[in-house]
C-alpha positions in Angstrom: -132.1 -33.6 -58.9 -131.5 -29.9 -59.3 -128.2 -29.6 -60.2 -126.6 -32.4 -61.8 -123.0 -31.1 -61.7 -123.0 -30.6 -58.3 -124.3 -33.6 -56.4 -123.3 -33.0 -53.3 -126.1 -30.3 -53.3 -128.3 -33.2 -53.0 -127.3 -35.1 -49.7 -128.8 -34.6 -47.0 -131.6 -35.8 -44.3 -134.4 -38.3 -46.1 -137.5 -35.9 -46.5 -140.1 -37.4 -43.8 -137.5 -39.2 -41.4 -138.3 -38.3 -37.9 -135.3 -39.8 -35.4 -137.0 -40.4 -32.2 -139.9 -42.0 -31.6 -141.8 -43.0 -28.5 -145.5 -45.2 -28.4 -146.7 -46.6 -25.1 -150.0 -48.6 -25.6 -151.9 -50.5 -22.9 -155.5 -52.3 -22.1 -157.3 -52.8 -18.6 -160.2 -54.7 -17.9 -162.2 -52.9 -15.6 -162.7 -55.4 -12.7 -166.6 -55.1 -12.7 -169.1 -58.1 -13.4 -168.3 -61.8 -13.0 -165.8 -63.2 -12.2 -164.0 -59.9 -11.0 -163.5 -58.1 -7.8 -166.4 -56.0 -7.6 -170.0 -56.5 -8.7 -168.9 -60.4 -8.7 -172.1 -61.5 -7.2 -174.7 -59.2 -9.3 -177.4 -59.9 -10.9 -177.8 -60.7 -14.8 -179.1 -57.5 -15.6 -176.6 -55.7 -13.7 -173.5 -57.9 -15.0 -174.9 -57.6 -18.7 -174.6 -53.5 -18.5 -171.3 -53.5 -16.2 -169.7 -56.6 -16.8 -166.8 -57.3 -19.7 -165.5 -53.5 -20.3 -161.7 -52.8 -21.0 -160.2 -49.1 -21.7 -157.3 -48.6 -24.1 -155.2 -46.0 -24.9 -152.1 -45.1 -27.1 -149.4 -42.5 -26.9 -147.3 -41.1 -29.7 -145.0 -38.8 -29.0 -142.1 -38.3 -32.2 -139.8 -35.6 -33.8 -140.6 -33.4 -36.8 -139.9 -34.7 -40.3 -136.8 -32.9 -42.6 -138.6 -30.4 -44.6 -136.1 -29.3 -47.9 -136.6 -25.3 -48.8 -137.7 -24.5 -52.0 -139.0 -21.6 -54.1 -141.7 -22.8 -56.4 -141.2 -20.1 -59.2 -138.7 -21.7 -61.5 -138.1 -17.7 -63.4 -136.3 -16.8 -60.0 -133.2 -19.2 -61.2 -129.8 -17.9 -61.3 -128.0 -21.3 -62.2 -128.7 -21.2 -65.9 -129.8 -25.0 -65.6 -133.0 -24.4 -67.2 -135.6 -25.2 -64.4 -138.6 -23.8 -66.2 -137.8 -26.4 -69.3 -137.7 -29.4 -67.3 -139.1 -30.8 -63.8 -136.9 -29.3 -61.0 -137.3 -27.2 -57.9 -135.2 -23.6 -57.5 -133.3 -23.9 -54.1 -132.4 -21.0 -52.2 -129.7 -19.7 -50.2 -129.4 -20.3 -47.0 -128.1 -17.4 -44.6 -128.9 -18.5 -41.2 -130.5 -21.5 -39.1 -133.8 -22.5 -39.3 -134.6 -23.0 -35.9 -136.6 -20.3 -33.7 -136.6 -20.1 -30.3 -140.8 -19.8 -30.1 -142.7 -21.5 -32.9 -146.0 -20.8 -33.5 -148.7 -22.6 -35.5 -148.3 -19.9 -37.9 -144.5 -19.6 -38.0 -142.3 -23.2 -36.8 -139.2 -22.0 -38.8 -137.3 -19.3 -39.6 -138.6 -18.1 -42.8 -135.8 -14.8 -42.7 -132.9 -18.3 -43.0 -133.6 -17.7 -47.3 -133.2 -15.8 -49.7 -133.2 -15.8 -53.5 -129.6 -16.8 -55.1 -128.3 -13.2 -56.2 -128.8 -12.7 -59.5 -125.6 -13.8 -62.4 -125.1 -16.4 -59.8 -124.4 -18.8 -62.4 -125.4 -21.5 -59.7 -128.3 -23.5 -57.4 -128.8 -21.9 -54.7 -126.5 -23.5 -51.3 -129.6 -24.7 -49.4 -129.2 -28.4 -48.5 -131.4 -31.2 -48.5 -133.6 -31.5 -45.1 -131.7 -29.1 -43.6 -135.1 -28.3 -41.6 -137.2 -29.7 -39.0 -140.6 -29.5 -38.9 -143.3 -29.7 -35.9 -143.0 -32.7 -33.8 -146.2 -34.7 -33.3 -148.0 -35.6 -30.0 -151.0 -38.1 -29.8 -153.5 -39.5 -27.5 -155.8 -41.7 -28.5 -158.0 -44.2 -26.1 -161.0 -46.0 -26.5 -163.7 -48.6 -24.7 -164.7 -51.9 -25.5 -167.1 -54.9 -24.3 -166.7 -58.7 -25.0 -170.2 -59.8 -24.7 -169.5 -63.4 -25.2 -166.2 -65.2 -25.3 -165.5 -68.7 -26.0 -161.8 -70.1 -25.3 -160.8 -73.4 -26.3 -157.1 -74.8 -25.6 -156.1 -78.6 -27.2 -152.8 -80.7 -27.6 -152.3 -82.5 -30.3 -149.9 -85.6 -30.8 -148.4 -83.5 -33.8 -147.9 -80.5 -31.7 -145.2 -80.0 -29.3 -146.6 -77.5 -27.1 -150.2 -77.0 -26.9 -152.0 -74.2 -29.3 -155.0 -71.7 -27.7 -157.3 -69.9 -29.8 -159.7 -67.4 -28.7 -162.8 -66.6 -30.6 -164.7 -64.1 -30.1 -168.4 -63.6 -31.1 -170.6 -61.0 -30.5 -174.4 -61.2 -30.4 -177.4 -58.5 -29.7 -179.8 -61.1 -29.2 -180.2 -64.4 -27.5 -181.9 -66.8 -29.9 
């Protein structure tokens, strides 16, 4: 808490929130090997090598978190709250919007929105609490797998009222 007569100072957006969200995820088996629509007939070799591949991938796609703006040299207080004394940030003023039409990797908000809280202020500076939005996020991921032996057993029990499937799924390098 910065300033502790002024609470109000200290509402805002939750640092780290980011209000939209969107994940698509999916798997395919490849429809090679036995059993499938191509290469159902081959031989061991060529089933073992082909056979029992799926591909995955996940999208993320999300808004930037709510950054606060802060200056990290507790001497450039006007508020007379004692920052340097004790653990608190120094907020500054904020003159204009943070957004920029262009972002760059280098520059994603408008650093010219601050300035220092004129000096004999005698307050915090007027900078709210995530008042900024930071980068978005965009992510592709995908990846490749093979079952190379699968076991599936299904039972119904007279204590069960609907009958449970397991899968299990061992893998082995080597035929013993």
């Amino acid at each position: 808490m910065d300033d502790r007569f002024n609470l109000h100072n200290n509402r805002g957006n939750a640092p780290g929130d980011r209000r939209q969200r969107f994940l698509l995820s999916g798997i395919y088996q490849l429809p090679f090997g036995k059993g499938r629509k191509y290469l159902a007939n081959a031989n061991r070799l060529v089933n073992g090598a082909l056979g029992g591949w799926q591909v995955s991938s996940l999208i993320l796609a999300e808004t930037g978190p709510y950054l606060t703006a802060f200056d990290g040299n507790p001497l450039d207080s006007q508020s007379n709250l004692n920052e340097v004394g004790r653990p608190a940030v120094v907020r500054p003023d904020q003159v204009a919007s943070c957004d920029i039409s262009n972002p760059t990797p280098g520059e994603w908000f408008n650093t010219n929105a601050f300035v220092l809280t004129p000096a004999g202020a005698g307050r915090t500076g007027n900078a709210g609490v995530g008042n900024c939005e930071g980068p978005g996020t965009v992510t592709v991921a995908a990846g490749c797998r093979r079952y190379l032996w699968r076991k599936s057993t299904c039972e119904y029990g007279s204590n069960r009222r609907s009958p449970t499937c397991s899968i299990i799924r061992i893998s082995r390098l080597r035929r013993r």
